[in-house]
C-alpha positions, 0 to 999 in steps of 0.5 A: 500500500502507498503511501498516499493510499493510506492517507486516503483510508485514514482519511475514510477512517477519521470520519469515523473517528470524528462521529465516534468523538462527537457522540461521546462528547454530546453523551458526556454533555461536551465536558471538554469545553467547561474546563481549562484545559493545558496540552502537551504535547511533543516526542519525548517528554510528554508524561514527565512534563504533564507530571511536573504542571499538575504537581506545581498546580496541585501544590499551588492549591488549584483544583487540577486533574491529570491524565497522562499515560500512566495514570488519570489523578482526580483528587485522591482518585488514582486510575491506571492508564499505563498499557500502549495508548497515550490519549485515550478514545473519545469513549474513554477520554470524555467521561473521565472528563465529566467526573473531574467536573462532577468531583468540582476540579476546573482545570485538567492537564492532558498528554495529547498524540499525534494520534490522537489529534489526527484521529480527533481523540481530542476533539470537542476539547478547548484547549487554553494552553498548549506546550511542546516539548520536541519534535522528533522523528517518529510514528512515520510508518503512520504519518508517512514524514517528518513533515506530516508529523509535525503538522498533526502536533501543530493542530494543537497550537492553531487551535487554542481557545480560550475558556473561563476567560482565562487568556490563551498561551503557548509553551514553545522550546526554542532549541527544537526544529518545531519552533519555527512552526509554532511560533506562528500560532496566534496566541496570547501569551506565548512562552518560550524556554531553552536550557540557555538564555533564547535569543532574537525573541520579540517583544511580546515573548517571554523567555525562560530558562535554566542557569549554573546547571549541576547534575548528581545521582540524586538530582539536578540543581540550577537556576529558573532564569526569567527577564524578570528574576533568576531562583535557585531550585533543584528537582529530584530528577536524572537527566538534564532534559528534565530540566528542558521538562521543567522549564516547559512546565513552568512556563504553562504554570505562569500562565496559570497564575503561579509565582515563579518564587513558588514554581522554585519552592515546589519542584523539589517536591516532585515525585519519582515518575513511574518508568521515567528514569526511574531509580531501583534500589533493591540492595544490588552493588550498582546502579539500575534504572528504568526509563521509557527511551523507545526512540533513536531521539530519546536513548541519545538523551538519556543514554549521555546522562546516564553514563555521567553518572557512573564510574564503570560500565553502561549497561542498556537494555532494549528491544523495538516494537513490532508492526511500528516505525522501523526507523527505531532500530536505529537505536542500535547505533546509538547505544553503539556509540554511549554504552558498553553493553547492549542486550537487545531483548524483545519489546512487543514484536506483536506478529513480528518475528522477535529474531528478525527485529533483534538482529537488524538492531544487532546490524545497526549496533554494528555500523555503530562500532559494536561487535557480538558478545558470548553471554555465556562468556562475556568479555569484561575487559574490551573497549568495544561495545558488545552487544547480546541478543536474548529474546526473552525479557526476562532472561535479558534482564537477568542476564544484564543484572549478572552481567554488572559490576560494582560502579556500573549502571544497568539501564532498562529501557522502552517498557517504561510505565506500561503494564504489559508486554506483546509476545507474538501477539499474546499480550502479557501482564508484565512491569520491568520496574516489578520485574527487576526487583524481584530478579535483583533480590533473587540474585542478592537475597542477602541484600533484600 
């Protein structure tokens, strides 16, 4: 099928989408347009920002509800949205949105897709706000280009409207190839962020970004920077693109009303995200982390942060989904280029054959510089990145666990938050974060 075939079905199927998104939001009584409501919207970065705005707000005192891939938040109210869909269907979205109106909460932050905002997930939504927090290649097996991507996120941006006479505003990240775009959207207010202090903005900008940046195992400290003030801060988070995240969340909280004093005073308080660069401390002598990198563009960021911040080995752990964007298997390159070993594992290959997917990620590991390891006799002194094929995750987990040395850092990465795993189209109940753990105590009982 072309290309352009499968625009024009998609096209047949969105009509669909848009009759099944009207009748939900009429049933539900069009909830969507009493709230304000903050978008965000980007490749990577979505749930931990998302995260970040409803935390500040929540601390702020505002009645706010969340709902992002992992979780909907609607006050004490925890439901799990963690398997492999971000922004819901409308049969699903549009009654979570009538109970944070009925539950008396005005102000709702969602995660929006690509998806989801071609598909018109999200349609009979007013959103106020809309944030971004990069646009990087992916869902191109779907979108069939960069440029058909960008323009699906780009329909967020040029449809603001504002509710409960609250001004529109955007959030835009002037480091990434999306702000030339957006910043055309008619708006406002519109912020703009950037780990360094943006330039060649215009008068009608404000800016925001991170000074004097220090990153340990136990978090990142810097400075908020506005033209107005600059204020010491920290976040109990790894990875310096959680600093990009909190800029972006600040800006969408500015615009709500909230001091950047207390932006400052409340993000130390942020909370561990699950799947998010997630720290594990079962009593094991090194570091293991689970982060959802499932991109070449998302892995290139994490993987640098994480060799940082130890003093041995790199350890990742990785796979590439099945009946997806093939291009992801170009993460092979990249953990060729930052890690030491690279198990390459399966990932819900769906009805892909799980051999083929790990060996054209074992092919770009090795254009990356990589070369095979023997698992039952791995080399511990090389320089070269090796990399090990075990289709079973559970093995592979095992294995990179045994595999590590004091000093070194075990990586487990694209799983994340989701609570389940597709193994030859069986989908299976599954959690690595849980899953470490218990093989971390198996392998040390005495720690445990």
């Amino acid at each position: 099928m072309t290309g352009t075939q499968h625009t024009l079905l998609q096209k047949v199927k969105n009509c669909y989408h848009w009759l099944e998104a009207w009748y939900a939001c009429r049933k539900a009584g069009f909830p969507g347009r009493q709230l304000y409501v903050i978008g965000v919207t980007g490749t990577d970065g979505k749930t931990s920002t998302t995260t970040m705005i409803y935390h500040l707000l929540a601390q702020a005192g505002k009645k706010v509800a969340l709902i992002n891939t992992i979780q909907a938040c609607i006050g004490t109210e925890r439901l799990e949205t963690g398997l492999h869909v971000t922004t819901q269907n409308p049969r699903e979205l549009q009654p979570l949105l009538r109970h944070v109106l009925q539950e008396g909460y005005d102000t709702v932050v969602l995660e929006v897709t690509s998806h989801g905002l071609d598909q018109h997930r999200v349609w009979g939504i007013n959103f106020s706000t809309a944030v971004v927090t990069n646009i990087k290649e992916d869902h191109l097996d779907y979108h069939g280009s960069y440029e058909a991507y960008l323009q699906a996120k780009a329909q967020l941006f040029f449809s603001l409207r504002s509710t409960k006479g609250k001004p529109t505003t955007t959030v835009l990240n002037q480091a990434d190839a999306s702000f030339s775009l957006l910043s055309q959207a008619r708006t406002d207010n519109r912020y703009v962020y950037s780990l360094e202090a943006p330039t060649a903005l215009s008068e009608n900008i404000q800016p925001l970004w991170a000074e004097d940046i220090h990153q340990s195992a136990e978090g990142i400290a810097f400075i908020l920077c506005s033209t107005a003030e600059k204020t010491p801060t920290r976040i109990p988070l790894i990875g310096r693109y959680n600093v990009e995240n909190a800029l972006a969340a600040a800006g969408a909280v500015v615009a709500a009303g909230i001091s950047q004093a207390d932006i400052a005073l409340y993000l130390p308080s942020l909370p561990q995200i699950k799947g998010r660069m997630q720290r594990i401390d079962a009593g094991q002598p090194f570091q293991v982390v689970v982060d959802f990198a499932h991109t070449p563009a998302a892995l290139s960021r994490a993987l640098p942060e994480l060799k940082r911040l130890t003093n041995g080995k790199l350890i990742v752990l990785f796979g590439c989904a099945g009946e997806r964007d093939s291009q992801r298997r170009r993460m092979g390159t990249v953990a060729a280029k930052h890690a030491d070993y690279i198990v390459i594992t399966n990932e819900d290959n769906r009805t892909e054959p799980v051999d083929q997917i790990m060996s054209e990620i074992a092919a770009y590991a090795e254009n990356g510089g990589a070369r095979a390891g023997d698992p039952a006799h791995p080399d511990h002194t090389t320089d070269t990145p090796l990399y090990f094929c075990i289709p079973d995750r559970r093995e592979a987990i095992r294995f990179a666990l045994r595999l590590a040395q004091p000093d070194d850092l075990v990586d487990i990465t694209g799983k994340g938050h989701e609570q389940s795993l597709n193994v030859d189209g069986r989908e299976l109940d599954w959690d690595d974060a849980e899953e470490t753990k218990t093989l971390i105590q198996e392998l040390y009982p005495a720690a445990s």
